[in-house]
BASEZA-515661 format. One line per field, with one value per residue: chain; x, z, y of N, C-alpha, C in turn; residue in three letters. Coordinates in nm, 3 decimals. Layout:
cadena: [A,...]
neast: [X,...]
nup: [Z,...]
nnorth: [Y,...]
caeast: [X,...]
caup: [Z,...]
canorth: [Y,...]
ceast: [X,...]
cup: [Z,...]
cnorth: [Y,...]
residuo: [ALA,...]
END
This chain:
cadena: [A,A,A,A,A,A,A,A,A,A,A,A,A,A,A,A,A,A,A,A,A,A,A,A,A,A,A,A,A,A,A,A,A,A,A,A,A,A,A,A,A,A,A,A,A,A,A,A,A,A,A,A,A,A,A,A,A,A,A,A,A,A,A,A,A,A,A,A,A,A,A,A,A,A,A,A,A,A,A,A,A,A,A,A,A,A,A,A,A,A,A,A,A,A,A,A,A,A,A,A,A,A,A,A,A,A,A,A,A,A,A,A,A,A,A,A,A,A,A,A,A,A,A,A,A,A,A,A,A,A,A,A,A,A,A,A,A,A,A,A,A,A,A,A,A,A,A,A,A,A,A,A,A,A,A,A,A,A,A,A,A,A,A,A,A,A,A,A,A,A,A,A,A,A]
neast: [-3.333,-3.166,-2.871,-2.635,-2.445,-2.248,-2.044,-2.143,-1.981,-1.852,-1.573,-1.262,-1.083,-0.855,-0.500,-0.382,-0.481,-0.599,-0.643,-0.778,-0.747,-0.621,-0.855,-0.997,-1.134,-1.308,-1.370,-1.510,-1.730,-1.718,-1.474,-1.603,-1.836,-2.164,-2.246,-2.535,-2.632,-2.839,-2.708,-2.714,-2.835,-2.615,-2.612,-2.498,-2.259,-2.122,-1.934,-1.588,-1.533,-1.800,-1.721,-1.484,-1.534,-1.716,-1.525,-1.389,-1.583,-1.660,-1.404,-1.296,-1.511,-1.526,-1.223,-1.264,-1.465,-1.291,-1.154,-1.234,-1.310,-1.044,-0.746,-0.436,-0.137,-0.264,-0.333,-0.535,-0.593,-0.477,-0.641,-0.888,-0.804,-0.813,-1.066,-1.219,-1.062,-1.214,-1.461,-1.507,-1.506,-1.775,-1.954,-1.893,-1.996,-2.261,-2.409,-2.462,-2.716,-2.715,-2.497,-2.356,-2.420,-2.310,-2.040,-1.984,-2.025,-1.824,-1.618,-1.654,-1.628,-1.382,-1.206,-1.274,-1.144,-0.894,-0.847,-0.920,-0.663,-0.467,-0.458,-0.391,-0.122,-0.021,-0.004,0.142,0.378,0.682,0.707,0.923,1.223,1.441,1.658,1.609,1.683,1.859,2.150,2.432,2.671,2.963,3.247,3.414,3.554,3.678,3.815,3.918,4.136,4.262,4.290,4.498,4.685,4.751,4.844,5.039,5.204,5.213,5.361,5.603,5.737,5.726,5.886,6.126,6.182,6.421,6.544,6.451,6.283,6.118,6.024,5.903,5.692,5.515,5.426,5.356,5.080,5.007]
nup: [2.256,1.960,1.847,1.674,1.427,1.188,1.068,0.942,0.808,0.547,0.310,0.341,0.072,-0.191,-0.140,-0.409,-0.714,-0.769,-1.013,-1.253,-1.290,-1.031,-0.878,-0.926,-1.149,-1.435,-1.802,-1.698,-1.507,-1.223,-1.066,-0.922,-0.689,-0.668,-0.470,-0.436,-0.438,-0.248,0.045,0.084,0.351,0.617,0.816,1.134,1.225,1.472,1.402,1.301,1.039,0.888,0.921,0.732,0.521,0.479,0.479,0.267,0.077,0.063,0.032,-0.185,-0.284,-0.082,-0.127,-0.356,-0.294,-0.085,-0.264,-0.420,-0.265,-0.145,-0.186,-0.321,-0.124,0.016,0.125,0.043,0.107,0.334,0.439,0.465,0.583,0.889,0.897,0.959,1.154,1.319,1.297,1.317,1.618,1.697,1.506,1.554,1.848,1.786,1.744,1.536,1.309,1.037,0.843,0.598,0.554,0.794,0.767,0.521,0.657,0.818,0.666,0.502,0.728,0.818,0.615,0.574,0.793,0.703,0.503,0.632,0.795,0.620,0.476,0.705,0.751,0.513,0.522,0.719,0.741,0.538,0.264,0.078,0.014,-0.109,-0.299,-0.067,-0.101,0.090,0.169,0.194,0.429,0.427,0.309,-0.044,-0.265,-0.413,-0.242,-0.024,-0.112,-0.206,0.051,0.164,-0.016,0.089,0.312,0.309,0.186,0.414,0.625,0.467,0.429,0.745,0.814,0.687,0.812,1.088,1.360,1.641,1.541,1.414,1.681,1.773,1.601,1.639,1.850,1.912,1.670,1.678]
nnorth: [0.392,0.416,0.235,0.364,0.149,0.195,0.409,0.714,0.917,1.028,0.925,1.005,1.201,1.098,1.191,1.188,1.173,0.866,0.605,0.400,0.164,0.115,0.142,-0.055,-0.060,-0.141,-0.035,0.145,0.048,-0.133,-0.385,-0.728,-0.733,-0.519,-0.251,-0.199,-0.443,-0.641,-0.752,-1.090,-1.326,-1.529,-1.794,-1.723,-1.975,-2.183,-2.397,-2.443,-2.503,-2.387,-2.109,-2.089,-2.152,-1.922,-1.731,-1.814,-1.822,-1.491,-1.338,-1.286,-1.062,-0.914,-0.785,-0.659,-0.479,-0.323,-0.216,-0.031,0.166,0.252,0.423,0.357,0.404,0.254,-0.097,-0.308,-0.574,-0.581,-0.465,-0.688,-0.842,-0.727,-0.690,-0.935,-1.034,-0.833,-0.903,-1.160,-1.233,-1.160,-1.246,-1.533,-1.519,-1.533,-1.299,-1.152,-1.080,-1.037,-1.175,-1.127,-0.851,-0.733,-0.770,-0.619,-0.393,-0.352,-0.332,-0.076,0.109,0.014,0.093,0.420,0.450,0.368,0.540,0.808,0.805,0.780,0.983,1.166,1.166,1.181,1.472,1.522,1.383,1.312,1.102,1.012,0.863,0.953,1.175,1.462,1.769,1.843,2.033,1.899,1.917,1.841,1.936,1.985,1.748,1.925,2.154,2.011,1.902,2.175,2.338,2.095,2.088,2.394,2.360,2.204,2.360,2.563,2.441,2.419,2.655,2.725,2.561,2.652,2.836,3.055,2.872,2.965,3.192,3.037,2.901,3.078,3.170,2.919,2.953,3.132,3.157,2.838]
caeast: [-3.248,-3.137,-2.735,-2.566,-2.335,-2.180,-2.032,-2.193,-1.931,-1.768,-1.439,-1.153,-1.003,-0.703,-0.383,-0.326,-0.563,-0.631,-0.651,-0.925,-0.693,-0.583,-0.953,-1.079,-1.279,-1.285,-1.502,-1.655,-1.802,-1.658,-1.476,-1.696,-2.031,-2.210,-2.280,-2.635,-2.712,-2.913,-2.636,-2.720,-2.830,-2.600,-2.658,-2.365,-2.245,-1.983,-1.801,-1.457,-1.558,-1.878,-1.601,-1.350,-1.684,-1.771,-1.396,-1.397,-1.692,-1.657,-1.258,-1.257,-1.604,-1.474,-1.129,-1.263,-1.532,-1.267,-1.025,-1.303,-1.325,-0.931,-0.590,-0.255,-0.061,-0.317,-0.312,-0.684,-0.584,-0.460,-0.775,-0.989,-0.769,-0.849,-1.211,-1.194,-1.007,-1.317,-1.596,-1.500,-1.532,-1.932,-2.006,-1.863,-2.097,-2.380,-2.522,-2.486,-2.835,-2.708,-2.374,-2.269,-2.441,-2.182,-1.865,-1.965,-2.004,-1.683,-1.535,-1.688,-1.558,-1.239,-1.197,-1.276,-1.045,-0.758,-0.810,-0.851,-0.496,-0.357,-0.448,-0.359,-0.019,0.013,-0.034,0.274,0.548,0.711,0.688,1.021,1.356,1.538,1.724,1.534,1.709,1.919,2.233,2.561,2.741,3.089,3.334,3.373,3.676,3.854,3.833,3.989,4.265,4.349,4.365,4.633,4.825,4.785,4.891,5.170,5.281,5.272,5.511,5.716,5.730,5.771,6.023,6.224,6.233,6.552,6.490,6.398,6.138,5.997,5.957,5.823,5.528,5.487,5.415,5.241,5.004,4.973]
caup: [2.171,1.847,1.852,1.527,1.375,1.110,1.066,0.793,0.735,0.393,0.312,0.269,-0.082,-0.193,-0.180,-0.526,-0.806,-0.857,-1.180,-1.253,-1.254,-0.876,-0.784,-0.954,-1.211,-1.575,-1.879,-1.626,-1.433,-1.074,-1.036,-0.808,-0.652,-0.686,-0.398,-0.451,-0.453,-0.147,0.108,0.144,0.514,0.596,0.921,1.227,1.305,1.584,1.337,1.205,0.894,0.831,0.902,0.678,0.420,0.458,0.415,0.105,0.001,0.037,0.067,-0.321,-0.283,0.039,-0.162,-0.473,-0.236,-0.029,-0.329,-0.456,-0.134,-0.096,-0.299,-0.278,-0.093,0.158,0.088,0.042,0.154,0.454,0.570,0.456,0.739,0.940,0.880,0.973,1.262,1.427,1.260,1.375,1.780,1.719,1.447,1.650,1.930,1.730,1.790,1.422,1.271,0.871,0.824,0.530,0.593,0.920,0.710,0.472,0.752,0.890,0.568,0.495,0.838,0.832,0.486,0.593,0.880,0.643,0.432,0.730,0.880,0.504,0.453,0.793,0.767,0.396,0.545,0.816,0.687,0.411,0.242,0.004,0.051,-0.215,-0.214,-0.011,-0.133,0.181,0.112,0.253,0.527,0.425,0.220,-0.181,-0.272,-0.423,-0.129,0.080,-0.204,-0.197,0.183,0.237,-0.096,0.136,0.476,0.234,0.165,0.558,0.688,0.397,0.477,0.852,0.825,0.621,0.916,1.161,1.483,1.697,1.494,1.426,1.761,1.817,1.497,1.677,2.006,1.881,1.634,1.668]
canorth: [0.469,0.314,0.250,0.359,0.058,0.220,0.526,0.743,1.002,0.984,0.866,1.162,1.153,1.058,1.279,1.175,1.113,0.720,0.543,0.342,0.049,0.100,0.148,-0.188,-0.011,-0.158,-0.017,0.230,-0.100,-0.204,-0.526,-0.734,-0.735,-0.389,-0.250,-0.219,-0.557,-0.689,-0.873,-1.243,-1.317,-1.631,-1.817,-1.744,-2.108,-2.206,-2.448,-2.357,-2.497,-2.263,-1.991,-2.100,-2.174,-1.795,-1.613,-1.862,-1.733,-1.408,-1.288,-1.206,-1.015,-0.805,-0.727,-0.543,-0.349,-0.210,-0.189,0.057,0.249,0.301,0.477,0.315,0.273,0.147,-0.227,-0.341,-0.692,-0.587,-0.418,-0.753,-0.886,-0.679,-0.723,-1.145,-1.043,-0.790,-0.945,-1.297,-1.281,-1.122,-1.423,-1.641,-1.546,-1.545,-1.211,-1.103,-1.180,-1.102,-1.175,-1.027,-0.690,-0.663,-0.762,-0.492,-0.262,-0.369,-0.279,0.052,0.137,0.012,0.174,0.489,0.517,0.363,0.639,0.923,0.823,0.817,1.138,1.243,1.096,1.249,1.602,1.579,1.295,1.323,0.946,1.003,0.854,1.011,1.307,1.557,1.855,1.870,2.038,1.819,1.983,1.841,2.013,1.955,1.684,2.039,2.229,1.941,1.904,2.308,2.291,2.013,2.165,2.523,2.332,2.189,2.503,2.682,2.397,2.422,2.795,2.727,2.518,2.675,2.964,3.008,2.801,3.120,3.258,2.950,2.892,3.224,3.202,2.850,2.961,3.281,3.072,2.687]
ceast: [-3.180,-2.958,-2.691,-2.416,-2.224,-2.134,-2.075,-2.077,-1.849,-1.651,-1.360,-1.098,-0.914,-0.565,-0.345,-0.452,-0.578,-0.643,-0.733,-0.919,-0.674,-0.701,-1.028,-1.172,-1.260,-1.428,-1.603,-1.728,-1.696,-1.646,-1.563,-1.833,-2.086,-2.245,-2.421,-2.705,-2.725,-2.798,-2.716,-2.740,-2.686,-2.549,-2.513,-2.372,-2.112,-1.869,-1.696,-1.522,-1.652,-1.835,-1.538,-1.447,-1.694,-1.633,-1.354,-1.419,-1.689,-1.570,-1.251,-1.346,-1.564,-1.327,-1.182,-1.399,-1.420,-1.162,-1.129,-1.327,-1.166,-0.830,-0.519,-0.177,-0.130,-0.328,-0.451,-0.700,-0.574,-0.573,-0.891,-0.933,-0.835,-0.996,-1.273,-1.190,-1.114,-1.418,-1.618,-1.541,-1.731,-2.022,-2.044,-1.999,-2.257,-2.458,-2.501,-2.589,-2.754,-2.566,-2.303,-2.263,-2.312,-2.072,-1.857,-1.988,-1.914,-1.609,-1.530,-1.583,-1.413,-1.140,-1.200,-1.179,-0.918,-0.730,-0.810,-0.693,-0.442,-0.365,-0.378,-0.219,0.058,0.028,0.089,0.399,0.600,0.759,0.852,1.178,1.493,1.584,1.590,1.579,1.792,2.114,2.383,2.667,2.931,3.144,3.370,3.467,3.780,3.888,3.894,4.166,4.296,4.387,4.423,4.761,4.857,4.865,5.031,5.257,5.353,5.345,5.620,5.778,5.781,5.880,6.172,6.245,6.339,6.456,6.372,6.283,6.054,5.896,5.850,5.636,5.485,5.375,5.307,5.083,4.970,4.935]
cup: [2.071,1.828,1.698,1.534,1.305,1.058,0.899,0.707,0.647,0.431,0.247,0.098,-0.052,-0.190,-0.321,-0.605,-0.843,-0.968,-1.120,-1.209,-1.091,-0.772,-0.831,-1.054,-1.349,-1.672,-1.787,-1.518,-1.309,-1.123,-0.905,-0.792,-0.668,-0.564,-0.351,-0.413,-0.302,-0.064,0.131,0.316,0.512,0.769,1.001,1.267,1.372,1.516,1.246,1.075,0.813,0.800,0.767,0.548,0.392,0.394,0.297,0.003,-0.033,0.030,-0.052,-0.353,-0.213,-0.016,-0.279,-0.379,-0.156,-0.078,-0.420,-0.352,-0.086,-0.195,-0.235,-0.209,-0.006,0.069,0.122,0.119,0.271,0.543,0.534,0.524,0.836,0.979,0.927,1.124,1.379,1.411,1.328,1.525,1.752,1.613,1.534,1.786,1.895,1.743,1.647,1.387,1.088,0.865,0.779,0.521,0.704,0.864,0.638,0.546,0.804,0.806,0.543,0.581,0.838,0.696,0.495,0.683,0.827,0.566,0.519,0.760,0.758,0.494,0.566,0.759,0.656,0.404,0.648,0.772,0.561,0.367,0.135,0.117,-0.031,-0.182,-0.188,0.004,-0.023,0.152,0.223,0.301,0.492,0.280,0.086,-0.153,-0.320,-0.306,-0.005,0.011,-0.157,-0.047,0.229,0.106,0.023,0.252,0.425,0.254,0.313,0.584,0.635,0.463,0.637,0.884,0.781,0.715,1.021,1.336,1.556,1.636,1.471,1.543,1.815,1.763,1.559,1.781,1.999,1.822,1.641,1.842]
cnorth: [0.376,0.360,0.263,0.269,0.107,0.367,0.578,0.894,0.938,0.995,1.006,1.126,1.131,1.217,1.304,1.155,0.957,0.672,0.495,0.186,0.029,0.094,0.039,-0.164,-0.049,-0.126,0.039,0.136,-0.087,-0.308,-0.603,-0.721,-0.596,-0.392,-0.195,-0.333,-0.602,-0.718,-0.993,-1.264,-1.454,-1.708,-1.778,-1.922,-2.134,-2.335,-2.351,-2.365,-2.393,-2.150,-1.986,-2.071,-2.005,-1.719,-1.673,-1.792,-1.599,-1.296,-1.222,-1.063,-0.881,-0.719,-0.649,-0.462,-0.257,-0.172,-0.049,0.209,0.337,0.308,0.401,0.456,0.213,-0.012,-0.312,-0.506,-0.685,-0.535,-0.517,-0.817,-0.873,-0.663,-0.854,-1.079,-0.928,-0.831,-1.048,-1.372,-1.256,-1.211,-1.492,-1.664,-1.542,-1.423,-1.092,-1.162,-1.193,-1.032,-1.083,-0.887,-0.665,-0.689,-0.651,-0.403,-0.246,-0.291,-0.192,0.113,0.152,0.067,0.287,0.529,0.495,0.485,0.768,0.938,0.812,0.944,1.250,1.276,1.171,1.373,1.614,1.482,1.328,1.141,0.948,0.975,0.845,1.104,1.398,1.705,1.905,1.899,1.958,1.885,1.987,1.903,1.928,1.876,1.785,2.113,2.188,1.904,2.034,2.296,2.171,2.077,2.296,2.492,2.307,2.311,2.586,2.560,2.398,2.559,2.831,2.700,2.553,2.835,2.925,2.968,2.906,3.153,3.127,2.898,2.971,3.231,3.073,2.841,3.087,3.178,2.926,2.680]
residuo: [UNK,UNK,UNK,UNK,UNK,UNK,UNK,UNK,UNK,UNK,UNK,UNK,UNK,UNK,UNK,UNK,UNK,UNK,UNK,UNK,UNK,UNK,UNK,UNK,UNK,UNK,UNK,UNK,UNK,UNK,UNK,UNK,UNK,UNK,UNK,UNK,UNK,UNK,UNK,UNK,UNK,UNK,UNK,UNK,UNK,UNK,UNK,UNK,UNK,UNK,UNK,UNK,UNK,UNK,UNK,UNK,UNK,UNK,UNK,UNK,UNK,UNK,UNK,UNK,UNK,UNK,UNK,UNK,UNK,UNK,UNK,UNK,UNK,UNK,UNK,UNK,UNK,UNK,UNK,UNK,UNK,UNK,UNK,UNK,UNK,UNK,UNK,UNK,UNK,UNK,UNK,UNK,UNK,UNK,UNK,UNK,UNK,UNK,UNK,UNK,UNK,UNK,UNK,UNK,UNK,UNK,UNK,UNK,UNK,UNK,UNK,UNK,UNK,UNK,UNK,UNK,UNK,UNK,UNK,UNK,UNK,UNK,UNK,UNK,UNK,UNK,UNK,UNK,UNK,UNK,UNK,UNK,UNK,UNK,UNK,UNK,UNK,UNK,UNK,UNK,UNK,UNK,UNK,UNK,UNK,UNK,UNK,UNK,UNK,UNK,UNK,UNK,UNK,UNK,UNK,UNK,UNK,UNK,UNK,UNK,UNK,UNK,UNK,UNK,UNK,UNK,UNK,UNK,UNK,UNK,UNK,UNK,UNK,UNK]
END
């Protein structure tokens, strides 16, 4: 039975419309490699350096493919992290035969699910932290002015009653 690598369902849209600028696209053209073009095999080797040699090589390559693949606010850098950091243990052990084909499958991948959980995420949070039209429970600055002028007023009013009754409207109300 032949194991599927890479997932083939398409990537959700954006919530928002993209510019052309935010998706890497100048004069109609992609920034970057086309993704047409063949991948490069390029051997797995157990030195750091060959490592370091490859995310050299190909860190600028891997950021405008999956800056083509994903809307802001996802952060295209952060998922060519992310890409190092699962690609790297199955290098490492050598049981990738062509390299760069599995980073761009990494990427696809991990491109696609950045943009599922944006969209998810875009459909139940609300991302603003401005006013949110929530009206403010406490009372205006006039309405705290008229009531201490009005309170003004009932002790003036109280006080100026004979002992007796005051005690009385005291004892009745307060």
């Amino acid at each position: 039975m032949a194991q599927v690598l890479f997932s083939t369902a398409p990537a959700l849209p954006c919530q928002k419309k993209c510019s052309q600028k935010e998706r890497g696209i100048r004069n109609g053209r992609a920034f970057g490699p086309r993704e047409a073009a063949p991948p490069k095999a390029v051997p797995a080797r157990d030195s750091a350096r060959a490592i370091q040699a490859l995310i050299a090589n190909h860190r600028a390559e891997l950021l405008a493919f999956v800056r083509r693949r994903v809307c802001p606010p996802i952060e295209a850098a952060d998922i060519v992290q992310d890409i190092w950091t699962k690609a790297l243990p199955a290098i490492d052990a050598g049981s990738v035969d062509n390299v760069i084909a599995y980073l761009y499958g990494v990427a696809r991948n991990l491109s696609a699910e950045a943009m599922r959980l944006e969209y998810r995420q875009t459909r139940w949070f609300v991302h603003s932290t401005g006013d949110l039209g929530i009206a403010d429970e406490a009372p205006s600055a006039h309405r705290v002015a008229n009531a201490k002028d009005q309170l003004q007023q009932l002790e003036g009013a109280v006080g100026s009653l004979p002992d007796r009754c005051r005690k009385v409207f005291e004892l009745r109300h307060i």
